[in-house]
C-alpha positions in Angstrom: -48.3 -114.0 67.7 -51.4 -112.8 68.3 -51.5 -108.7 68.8 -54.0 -107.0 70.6 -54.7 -103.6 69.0 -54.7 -100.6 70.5 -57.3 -99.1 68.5 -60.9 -98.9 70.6 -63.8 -98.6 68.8 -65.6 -95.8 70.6 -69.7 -96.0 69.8 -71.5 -92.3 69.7 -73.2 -91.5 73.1 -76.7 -91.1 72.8 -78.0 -88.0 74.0 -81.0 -88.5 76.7 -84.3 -87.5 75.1 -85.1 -85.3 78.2 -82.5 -83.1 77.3 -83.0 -82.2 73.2 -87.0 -81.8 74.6 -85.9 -79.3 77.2 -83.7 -77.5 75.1 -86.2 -77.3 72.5 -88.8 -76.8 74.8 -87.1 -73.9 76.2 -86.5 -72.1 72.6 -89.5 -72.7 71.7 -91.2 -70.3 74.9 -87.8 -67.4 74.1 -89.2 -67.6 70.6 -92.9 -67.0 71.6 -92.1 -64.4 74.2 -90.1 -62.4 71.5 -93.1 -62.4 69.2 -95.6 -61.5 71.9 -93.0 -58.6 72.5 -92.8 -57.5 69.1 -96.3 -57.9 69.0 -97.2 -56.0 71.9 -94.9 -52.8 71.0 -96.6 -52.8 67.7 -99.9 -53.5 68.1 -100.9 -53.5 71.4 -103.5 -50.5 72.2 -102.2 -47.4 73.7 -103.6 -45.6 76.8 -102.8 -42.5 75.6 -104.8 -39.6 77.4 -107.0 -37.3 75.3 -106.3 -33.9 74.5 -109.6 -32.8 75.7 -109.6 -34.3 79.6 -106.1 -33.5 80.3 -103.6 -30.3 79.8 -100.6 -30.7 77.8 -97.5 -29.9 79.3 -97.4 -26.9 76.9 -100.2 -25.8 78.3 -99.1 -26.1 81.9 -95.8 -24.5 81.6 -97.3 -21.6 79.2 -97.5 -18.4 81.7 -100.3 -16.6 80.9 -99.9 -12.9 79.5 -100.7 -11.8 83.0 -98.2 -14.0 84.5 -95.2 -13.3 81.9 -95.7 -9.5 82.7 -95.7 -10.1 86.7 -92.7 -11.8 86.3 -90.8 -9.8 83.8 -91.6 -6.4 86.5 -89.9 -9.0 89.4 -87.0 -9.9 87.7 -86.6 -6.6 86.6 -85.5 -7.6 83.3 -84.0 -4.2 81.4 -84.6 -3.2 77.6 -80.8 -3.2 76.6 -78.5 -6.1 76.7 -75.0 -6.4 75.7 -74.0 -9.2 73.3 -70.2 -10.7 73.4 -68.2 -13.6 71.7 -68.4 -16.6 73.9 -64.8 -17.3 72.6 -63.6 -14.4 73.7 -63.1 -12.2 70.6 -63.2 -8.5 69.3 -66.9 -8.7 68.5 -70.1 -7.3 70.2 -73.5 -5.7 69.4 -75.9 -3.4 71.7 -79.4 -4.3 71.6 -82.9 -2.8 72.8 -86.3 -3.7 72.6 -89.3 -2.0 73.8 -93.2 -2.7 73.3 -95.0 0.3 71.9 -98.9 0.9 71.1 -99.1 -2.8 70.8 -95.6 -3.9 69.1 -92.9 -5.6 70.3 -89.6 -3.4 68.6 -85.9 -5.2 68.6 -82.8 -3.4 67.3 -79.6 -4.9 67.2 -76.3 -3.1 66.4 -73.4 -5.5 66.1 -69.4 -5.5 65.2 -68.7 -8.3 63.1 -66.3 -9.2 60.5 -67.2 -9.7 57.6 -68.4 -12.6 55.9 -69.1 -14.2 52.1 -72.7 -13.0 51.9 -73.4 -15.4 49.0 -72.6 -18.5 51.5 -73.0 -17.2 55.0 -75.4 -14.5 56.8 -75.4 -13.4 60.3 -78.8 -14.3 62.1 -80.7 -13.4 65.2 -82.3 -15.5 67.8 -84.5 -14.9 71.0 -84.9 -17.2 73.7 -86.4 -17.9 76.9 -85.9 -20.4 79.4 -89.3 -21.4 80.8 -91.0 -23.0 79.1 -88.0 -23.4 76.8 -88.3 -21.9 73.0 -86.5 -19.8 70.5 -87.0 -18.2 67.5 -85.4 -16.3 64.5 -86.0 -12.9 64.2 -84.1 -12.4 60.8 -80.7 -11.8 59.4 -78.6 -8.9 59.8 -77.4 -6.7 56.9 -75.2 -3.6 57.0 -75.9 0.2 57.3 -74.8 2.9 55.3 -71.5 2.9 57.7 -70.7 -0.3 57.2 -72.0 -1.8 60.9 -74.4 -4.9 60.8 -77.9 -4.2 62.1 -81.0 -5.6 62.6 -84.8 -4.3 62.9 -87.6 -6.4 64.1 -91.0 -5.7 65.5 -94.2 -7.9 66.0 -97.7 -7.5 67.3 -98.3 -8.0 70.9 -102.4 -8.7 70.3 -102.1 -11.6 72.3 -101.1 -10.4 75.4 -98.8 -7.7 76.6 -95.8 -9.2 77.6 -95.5 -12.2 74.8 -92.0 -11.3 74.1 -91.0 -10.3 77.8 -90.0 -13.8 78.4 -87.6 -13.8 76.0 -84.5 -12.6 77.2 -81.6 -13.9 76.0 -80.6 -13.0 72.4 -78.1 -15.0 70.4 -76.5 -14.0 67.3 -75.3 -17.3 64.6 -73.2 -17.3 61.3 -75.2 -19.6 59.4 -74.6 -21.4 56.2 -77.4 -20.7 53.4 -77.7 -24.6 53.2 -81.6 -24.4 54.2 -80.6 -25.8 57.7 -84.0 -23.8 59.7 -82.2 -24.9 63.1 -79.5 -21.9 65.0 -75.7 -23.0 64.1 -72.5 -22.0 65.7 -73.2 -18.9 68.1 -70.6 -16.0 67.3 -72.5 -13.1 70.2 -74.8 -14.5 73.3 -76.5 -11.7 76.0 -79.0 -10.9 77.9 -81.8 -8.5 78.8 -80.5 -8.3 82.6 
């Protein structure tokens, strides 16, 4: 008897030309448009303004010595602040400042505890808000009576109020690691 057999031989579709040339095509203009891209954020020239037509924002936001003393006398800003633990603690510290016969004077009397002075120091910051900046004034060390204190003072030959600005102090147990940048705040206050 003659069997027919199940088996089919199946022949390979051919794929239509029109769609390997469209899909090729179509890589081909993703590729180009991802190295005109890279292209362009490399190489492309910059309209950057120059420093000598335009103001930097710096130089906008920077009251001048005039301006930073009218509007220290508004806000009535004092010459003693109170410093406490954000956290909560036992610690605080009294400063003052005051400008004098053209130098800016900060003192800064503090309860701390104490701390392995080989690996950490307490440090001192001043801040203002607009335009935003800080800066270290130095690390504390301890009186005679064992309190942690601070003494700093700076010219004021370029303008009057330079410092007034700064209001908010911040004190920071820092790691002698070389770090420049505050780390974690242990006092925060503010010339009110």
């Amino acid at each position: 008897m003659y069997q027919r057999s199940s088996f089919r031989s199946r022949r390979p579709r051919s794929v239509p030309y029109g769609t390997v040339f469209g899909t090729l095509g179509i890589v081909a203009v993703l590729a180009g448009l991802f190295a005109y891209g890279i292209w362009w954020f490399r190489f492309a020239p910059k309209n950057e303004p120059s420093a000598s037509t335009s103001d930097t924002i710096v130089d906008v936001l920077t009251p001048t010595p005039v301006a930073s003393a009218v509007i220290a006398a508004a806000e009535g800003t004092s010459n003693e602040a109170t410093l406490h633990d954000p956290k909560g603690g036992s610690s605080f510290a009294n400063a003052e400042r005051e400008t004098d016969g053209g130098q800016f004077f900060l003192s800064i009397k503090a309860s701390l505890p104490d701390v392995d002075r080989e690996t950490y120091a307490y440090e001192a910051w001043l801040l203002r808000q607009v335009p935003y900046d800080y800066f270290s004034v130095g690390d504390f060390v301890t009186n005679d009576v064992g309190e942690w204190v601070l003494e700093w003072s700076a010219s004021t030959d370029s303008g009057a109020g330079k410092y007034d600005a700064y209001t908010q102090i911040v004190v920071t147990v820092e790691s002698k690691d070389g770090n420049p940048d505050p780390s974690r705040h242990v006092l925060e206050g503010e010339f009110e």
